[in-house]
N, C-alpha and C positions, 0 to 999 in steps of 0.2 A: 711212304711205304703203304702198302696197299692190304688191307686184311679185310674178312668175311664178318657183316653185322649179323647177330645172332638178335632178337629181343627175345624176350622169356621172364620168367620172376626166379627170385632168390629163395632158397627156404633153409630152413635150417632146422625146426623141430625134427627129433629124432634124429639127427645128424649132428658131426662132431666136429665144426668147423672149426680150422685156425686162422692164424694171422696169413696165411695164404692161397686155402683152398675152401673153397666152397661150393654146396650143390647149386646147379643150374638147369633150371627147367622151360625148354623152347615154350615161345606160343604157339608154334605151328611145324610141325612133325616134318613139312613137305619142304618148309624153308633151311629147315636143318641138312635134311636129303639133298637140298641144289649148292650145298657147300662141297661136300664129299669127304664131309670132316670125319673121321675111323672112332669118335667117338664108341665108348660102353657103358649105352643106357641101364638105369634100372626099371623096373617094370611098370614105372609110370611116366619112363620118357624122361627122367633127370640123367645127368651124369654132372662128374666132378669134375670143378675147372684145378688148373694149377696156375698162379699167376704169374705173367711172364716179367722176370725181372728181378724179381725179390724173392728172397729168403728170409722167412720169419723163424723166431725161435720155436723149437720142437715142444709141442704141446704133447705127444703121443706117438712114439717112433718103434715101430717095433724092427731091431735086427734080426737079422737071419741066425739062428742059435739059440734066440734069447728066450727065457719064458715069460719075459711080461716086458713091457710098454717104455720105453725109456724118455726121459723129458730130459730140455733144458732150464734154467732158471725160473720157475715158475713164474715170480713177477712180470716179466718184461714177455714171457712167451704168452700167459694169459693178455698182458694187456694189450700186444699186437691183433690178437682174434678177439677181443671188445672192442678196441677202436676200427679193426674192417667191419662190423656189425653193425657197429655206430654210424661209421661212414655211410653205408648202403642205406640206413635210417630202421633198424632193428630197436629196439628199445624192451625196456622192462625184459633183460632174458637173464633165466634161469636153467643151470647145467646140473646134472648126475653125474660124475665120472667124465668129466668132458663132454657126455652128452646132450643138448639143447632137449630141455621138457617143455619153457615155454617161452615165446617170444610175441612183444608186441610189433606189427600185426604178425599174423602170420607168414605173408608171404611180401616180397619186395619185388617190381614189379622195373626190371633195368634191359641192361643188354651188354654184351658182349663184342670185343674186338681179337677177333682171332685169326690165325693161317695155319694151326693145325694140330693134333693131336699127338701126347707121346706114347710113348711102347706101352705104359699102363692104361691107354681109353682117356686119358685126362684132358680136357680142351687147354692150351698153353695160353692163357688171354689176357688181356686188359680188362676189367669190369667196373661200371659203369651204374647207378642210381639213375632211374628217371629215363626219357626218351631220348633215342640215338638225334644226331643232327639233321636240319632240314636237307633232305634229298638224297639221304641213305634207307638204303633199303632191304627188310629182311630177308638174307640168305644170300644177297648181295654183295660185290666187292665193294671197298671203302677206303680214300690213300687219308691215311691218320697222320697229321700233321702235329709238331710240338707243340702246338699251345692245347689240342684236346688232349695230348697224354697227363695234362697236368690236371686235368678233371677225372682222372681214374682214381680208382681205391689203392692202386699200384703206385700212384705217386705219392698219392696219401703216407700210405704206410712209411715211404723213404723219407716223405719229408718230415713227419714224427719223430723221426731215427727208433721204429719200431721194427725194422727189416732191413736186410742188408742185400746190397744190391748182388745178387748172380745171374751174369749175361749168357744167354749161347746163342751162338753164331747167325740163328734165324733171325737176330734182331738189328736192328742196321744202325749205324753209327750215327744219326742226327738224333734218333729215340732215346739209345743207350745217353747222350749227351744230355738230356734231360733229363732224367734220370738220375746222372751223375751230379748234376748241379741239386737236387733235392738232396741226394746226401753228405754233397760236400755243407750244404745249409744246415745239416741235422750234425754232423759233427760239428760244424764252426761252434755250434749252440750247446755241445754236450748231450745232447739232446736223447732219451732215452739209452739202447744200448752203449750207444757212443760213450754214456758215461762211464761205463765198465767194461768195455770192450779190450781185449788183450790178444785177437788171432794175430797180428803181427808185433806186438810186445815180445809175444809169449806167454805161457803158463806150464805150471807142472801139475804131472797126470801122474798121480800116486795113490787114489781110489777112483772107482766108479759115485763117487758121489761129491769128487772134485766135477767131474762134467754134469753133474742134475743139478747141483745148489751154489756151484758157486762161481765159474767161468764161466762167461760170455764170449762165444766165438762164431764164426761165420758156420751156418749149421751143416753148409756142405761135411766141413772139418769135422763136424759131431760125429755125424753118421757117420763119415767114417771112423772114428775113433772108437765110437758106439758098436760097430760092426768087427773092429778087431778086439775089442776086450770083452765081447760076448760069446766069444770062442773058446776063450777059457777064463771064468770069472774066478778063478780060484788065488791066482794071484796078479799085481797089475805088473809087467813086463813090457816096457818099450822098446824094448832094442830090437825087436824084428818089426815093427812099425812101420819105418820107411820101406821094407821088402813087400809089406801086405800092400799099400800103395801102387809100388809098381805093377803089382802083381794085376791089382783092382784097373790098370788102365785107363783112370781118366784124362781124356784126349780135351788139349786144350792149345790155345797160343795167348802171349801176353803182348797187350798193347804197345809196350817201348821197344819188342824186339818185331814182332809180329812170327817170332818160329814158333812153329808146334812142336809142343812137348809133352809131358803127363805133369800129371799132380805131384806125384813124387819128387820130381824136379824140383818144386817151390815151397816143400814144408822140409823144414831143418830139426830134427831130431837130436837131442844133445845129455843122453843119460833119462831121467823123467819129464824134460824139457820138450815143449814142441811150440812152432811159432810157423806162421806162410809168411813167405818171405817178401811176397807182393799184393799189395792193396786189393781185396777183393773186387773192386772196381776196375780194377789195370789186366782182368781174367777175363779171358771168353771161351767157354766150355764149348765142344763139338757135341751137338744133340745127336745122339745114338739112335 
């Protein structure tokens, strides 16, 4: 599969990195431009990647309605965004409010594997520590084979089991496979979230403070759950739940059947009960 080498360095002071996004700053302005990536720079030429693959727990999620910031389980979502920091080779860092004040060094000096940007400016990538392979070249096309996807931060994180894998459709079936095998190793092992993870068990949603402190579930489910009980926090009410879903439209097909269908098809609602009825790994979302 064939993606755009970006090099650049990693930063993070004053930035509020998770277990899946972080800023990225080109070395060379003109190799960015020969991608034709829709990137939205900040004023020294950084923009945020999103990494393609995984979903880490919500450090900092603000829904539409909400007056302030919603998280998931603090432990396992802080320690998804230490261990990508660690990964990249970040050390001694120190946060305010999530925010990065200081980090040794400053800046981490990698690259990027991308094909393209979503609706918010965020590059969708793979990232990388250290120098791209001999005969790749910045701002140039790249065919990324499974043995380099397992030297990303992206595999990292899944083989952890600090991230849960969410595929869409840009991403082709030998990568997702890799991928897949990282976190079938991270559950075999229990291995972080895995060890409390409950999106296909189930769990009951009877406060908003059942989804910050004490469920673990694939964060796609968060946000939305976070997005429908920020609507009206006055009381928790699930039974229009699955209508908000259909309503939300997320366009997807699952691997054993390969039809397309939405979201609302595969989460089962059952009084304060809610459970996805298919392995987050078995989903392929349609990128918007």
């Amino acid at each position: 599969m064939t993606f755009k080498v970006i090099t650049g360095q990693f930063r993070v002071i004053g930035a509020q990195p998770d277990g899946d996004s972080i800023r990225f700053y080109p070395h060379d302005s003109a190799a960015l431009a020969r991608t034709g990536l829709a990137v939205r720079p900040n004023a020294q030429g950084g923009f945020q990647l999103r990494l393609d693959g995984i979903d880490a727990l919500e450090t900092h999620y603000r829904p539409p309605h909400a007056a302030h910031n919603w998280h998931q389980p603090p432990e396992l979502a802080d320690k998804a965004s230490a261990e990508l920091l660690a990964f990249l080779g970040f050390t001694d860092v120190t946060r305010k409010e999530q925010t990065v004040t200081a980090a040794t060094p400053a800046t981490i000096d990698g690259y990027i594997l991308t094909k393209f940007a979503d609706k918010y400016g965020r590059a969708v990538a793979f990232a990388f520590p250290g120098e791209p392979d001999t005969g790749a070249h910045d701002g140039g096309a790249h065919f990324v084979d499974p043995d380099e996807l397992t030297r990303s931060a992206n595999h990292q994180l899944l083989e952890q089991g600090l991230a849960y894998p969410t595929y869409y459709s840009g991403l082709f079936p030998d990568l997702r496979q890799v991928l897949t095998a990282a976190v079938e190793t991270a559950r075999g092992k229990a291995s972080g979230i895995w060890a409390q993870d409950v999106t296909t068990v189930g769990f009951d949603v009877t406060s908003i403070d059942d989804l910050e402190s004490r469920v673990v579930i694939l964060p796609k489910l968060f946000r939305r759950l976070a997005e429908y009980l920020a609507a009206d926090t006055s009381a928790v009410d699930m039974s229009h739940f699955d209508q908000f879903l259909a309503a939300h439209g997320d366009e997807l097909y699952t691997l054993d059947t390969g039809h397309s269908t939405h979201l609302d098809t595969l989460v089962e609602v059952r009084g304060s009960r809610v459970r996805l009825t298919v392995a987050p790994e078995d989903i392929i979302f349609r990128e918007k």
